[in-house]
TORLONU-256563 format. One record per residue (C-alpha): x, y, z; residue in three letters. Coordinates in steps of 0.001 Angstrom, whole numbers, m for minus. Each point is the difference from the previous one (the first is absolute). Example, Ala and Ser with C-alpha at 12.3 -4.5 7.8 and 13.67 -1.06 7.14 Angstrom:
// residues 2
+---------+---------+---------+------+
|       x |       y |       z | type |
+---------+---------+---------+------+
|   12300 |   m4500 |    7800 |  ala |
|    1370 |    3440 |    m660 |  ser |
+---------+---------+---------+------+
//
This chain:
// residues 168
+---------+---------+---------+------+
|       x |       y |       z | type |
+---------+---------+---------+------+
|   22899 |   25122 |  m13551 |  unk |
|    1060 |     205 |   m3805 |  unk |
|   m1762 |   m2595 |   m1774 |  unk |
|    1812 |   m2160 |   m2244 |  unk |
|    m891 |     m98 |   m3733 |  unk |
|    1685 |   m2843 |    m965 |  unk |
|   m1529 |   m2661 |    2164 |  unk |
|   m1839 |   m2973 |   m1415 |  unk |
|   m2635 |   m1567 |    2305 |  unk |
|   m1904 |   m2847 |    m314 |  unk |
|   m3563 |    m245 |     220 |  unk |
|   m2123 |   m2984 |     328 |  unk |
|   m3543 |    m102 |     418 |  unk |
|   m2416 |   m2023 |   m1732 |  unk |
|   m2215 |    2511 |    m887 |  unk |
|    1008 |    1087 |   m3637 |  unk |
|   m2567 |    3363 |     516 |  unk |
|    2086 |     331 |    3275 |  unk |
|    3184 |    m579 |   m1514 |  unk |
|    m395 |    2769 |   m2808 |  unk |
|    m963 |    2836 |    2506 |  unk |
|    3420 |   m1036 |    2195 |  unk |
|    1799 |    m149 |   m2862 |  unk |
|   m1174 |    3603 |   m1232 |  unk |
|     666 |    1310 |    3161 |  unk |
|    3706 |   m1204 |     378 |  unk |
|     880 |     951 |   m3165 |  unk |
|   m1892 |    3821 |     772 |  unk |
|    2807 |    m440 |    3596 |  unk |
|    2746 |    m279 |   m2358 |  unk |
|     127 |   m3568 |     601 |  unk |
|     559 |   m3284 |   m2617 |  unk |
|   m3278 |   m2503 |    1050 |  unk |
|     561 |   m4097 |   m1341 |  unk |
|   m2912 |   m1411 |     575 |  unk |
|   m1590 |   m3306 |     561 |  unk |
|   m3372 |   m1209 |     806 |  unk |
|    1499 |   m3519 |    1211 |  unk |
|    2587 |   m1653 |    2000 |  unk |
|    1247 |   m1623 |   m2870 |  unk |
|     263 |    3479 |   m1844 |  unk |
|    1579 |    1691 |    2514 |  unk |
|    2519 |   m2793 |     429 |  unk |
|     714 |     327 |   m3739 |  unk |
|     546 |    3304 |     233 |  unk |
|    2213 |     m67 |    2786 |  unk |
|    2168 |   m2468 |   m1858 |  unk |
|     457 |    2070 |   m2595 |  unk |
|     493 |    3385 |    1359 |  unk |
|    1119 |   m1079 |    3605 |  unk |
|    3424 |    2290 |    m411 |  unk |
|   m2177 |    3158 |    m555 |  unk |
|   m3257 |    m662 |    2394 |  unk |
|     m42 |    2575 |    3110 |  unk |
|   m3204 |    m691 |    1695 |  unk |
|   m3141 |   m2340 |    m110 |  unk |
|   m3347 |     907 |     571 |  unk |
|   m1945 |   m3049 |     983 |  unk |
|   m3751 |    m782 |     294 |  unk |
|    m298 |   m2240 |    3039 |  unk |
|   m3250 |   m1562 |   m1486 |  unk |
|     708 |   m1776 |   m3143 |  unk |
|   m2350 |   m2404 |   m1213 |  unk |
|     455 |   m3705 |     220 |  unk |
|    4088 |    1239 |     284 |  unk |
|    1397 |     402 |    3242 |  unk |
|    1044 |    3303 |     671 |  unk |
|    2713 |   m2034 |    2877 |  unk |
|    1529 |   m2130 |   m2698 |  unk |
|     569 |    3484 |   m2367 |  unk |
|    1333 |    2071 |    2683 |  unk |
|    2279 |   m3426 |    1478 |  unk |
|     917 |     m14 |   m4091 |  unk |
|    1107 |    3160 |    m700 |  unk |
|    1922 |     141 |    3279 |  unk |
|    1943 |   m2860 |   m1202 |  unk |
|     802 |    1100 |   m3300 |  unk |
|     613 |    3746 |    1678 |  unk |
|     712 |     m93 |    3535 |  unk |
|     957 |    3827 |     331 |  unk |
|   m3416 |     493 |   m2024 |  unk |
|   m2676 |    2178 |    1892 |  unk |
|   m3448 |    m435 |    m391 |  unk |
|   m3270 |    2047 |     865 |  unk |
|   m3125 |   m1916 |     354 |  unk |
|   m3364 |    1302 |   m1164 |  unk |
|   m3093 |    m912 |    1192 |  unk |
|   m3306 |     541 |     703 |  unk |
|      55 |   m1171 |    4083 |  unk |
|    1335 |    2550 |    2551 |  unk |
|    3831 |    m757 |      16 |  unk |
|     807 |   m1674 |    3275 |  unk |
|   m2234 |   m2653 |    m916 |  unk |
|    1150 |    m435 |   m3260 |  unk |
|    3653 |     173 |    1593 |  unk |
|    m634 |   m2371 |    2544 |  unk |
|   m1161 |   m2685 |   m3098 |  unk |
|    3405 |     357 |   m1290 |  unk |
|    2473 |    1901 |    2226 |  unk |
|    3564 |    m779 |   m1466 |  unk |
|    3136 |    2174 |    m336 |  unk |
|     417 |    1816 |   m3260 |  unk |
|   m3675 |    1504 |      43 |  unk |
|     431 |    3678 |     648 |  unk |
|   m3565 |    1383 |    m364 |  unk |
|   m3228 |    m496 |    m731 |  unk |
|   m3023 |    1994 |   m2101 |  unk |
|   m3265 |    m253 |    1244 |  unk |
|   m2299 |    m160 |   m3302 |  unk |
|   m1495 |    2219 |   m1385 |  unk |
|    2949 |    2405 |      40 |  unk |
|     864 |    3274 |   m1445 |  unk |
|    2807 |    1012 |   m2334 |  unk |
|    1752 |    1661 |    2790 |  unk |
|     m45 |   m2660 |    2663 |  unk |
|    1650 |   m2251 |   m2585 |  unk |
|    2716 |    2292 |    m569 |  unk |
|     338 |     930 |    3767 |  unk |
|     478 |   m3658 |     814 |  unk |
|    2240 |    m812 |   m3409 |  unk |
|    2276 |    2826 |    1312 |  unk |
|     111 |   m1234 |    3428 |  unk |
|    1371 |   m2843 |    m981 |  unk |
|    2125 |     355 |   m2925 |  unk |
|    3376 |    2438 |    1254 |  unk |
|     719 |    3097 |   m2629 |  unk |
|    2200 |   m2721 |   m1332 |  unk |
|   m2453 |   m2812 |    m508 |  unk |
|    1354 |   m2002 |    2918 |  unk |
|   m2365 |   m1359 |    2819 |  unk |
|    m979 |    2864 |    2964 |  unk |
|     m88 |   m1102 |    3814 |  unk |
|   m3385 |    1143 |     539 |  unk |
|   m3503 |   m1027 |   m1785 |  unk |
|   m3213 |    1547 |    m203 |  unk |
|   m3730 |   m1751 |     718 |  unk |
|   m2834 |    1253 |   m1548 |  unk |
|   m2340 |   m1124 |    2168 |  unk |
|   m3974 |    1069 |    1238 |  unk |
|     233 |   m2585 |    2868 |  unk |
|    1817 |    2650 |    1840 |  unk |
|   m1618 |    1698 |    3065 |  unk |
|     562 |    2976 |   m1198 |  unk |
|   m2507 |    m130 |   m2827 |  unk |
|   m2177 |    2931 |    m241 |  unk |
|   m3614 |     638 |   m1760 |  unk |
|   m1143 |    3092 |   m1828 |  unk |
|   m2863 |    1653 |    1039 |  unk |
|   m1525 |   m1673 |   m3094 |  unk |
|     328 |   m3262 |    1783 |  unk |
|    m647 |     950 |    3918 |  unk |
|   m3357 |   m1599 |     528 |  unk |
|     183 |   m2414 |   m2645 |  unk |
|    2599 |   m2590 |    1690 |  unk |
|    2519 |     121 |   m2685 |  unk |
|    3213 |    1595 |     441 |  unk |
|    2686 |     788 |   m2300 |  unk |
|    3129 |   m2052 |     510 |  unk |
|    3338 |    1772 |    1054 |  unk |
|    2017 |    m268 |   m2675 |  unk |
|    3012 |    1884 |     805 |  unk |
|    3366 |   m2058 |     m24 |  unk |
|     854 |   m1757 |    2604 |  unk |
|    3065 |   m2584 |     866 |  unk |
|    m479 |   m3878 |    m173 |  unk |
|     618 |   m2153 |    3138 |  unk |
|    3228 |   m1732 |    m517 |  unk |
|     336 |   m3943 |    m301 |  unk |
+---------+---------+---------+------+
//
């Protein structure tokens, strides 16, 4: 799929660190990053740039925010707006805390430059336009595998190909 260099995504997180290394990384994709390390920012910024925003990337766990209220916020200013939650709980949890229409992935933290893209391209068409299908990253997957590093030690490495989201 031919990635789109135009698109503008929105990333919130409230993790300024966090925020920086997204933002780096989007703009390495080809990508424009706004981003906000509050509700209230990211509602500013969708104010002002709501014509030209193509995606949000939204931390489920904001502190003393509701990540609900954001995602219930942004939906109302931009219905057709899709959004890809981040967070650091395996994704069907996460999606079962807050499983409304308009979220059309999810990125299990800590993530690599290439599963952001991957799931940024699933979603966004060639032309910037919402896909039909959206990728999970997700360890909670049974078909995680451990290195031979790990066998022994009881860890195993999540699974972090993409995978599809259950619909709502």
């Amino acid at each position: 799929m031919k990635r789109n260099p135009l698109a503008t995504i929105l990333v919130v997180d409230d993790q300024a660190t966090l925020l920086l290394v997204l933002s780096t990384m989007l703009k390495r994709a080809g990508y424009r990053p706004l981003t906000a390390t509050s509700s209230q920012d990211a509602l500013a910024l969708v104010h002002r740039h709501a014509d030209v925003i193509d995606l949000a990337l939204l931390d489920l766990h904001l502190p003393a925010e509701s990540a609900a209220a954001l995602f219930d916020a942004l939906r109302a200013l931009r219905p057709d707006l899709p959004v890809i939650l981040m967070s650091g709980i395996p994704g069907q949890v996460a999606l079962e805390r807050l499983p409304k229409d308009g979220v059309k992935g999810f990125l299990y933290k800590p993530f690599s430059p290439s599963e952001l893209t991957r799931t940024i391209e699933a979603v966004l068409d060639p032309s910037g336009r919402p896909a039909a299908t959206a990728p999970v990253s997700d360890p909670g997957r049974d078909t995680a595998q451990g290195t031979a590093a790990d066998e022994g030690s009881g860890m195993t490495r999540p699974d972090v190909s993409p995978g599809r989201v259950p619909p709502s």
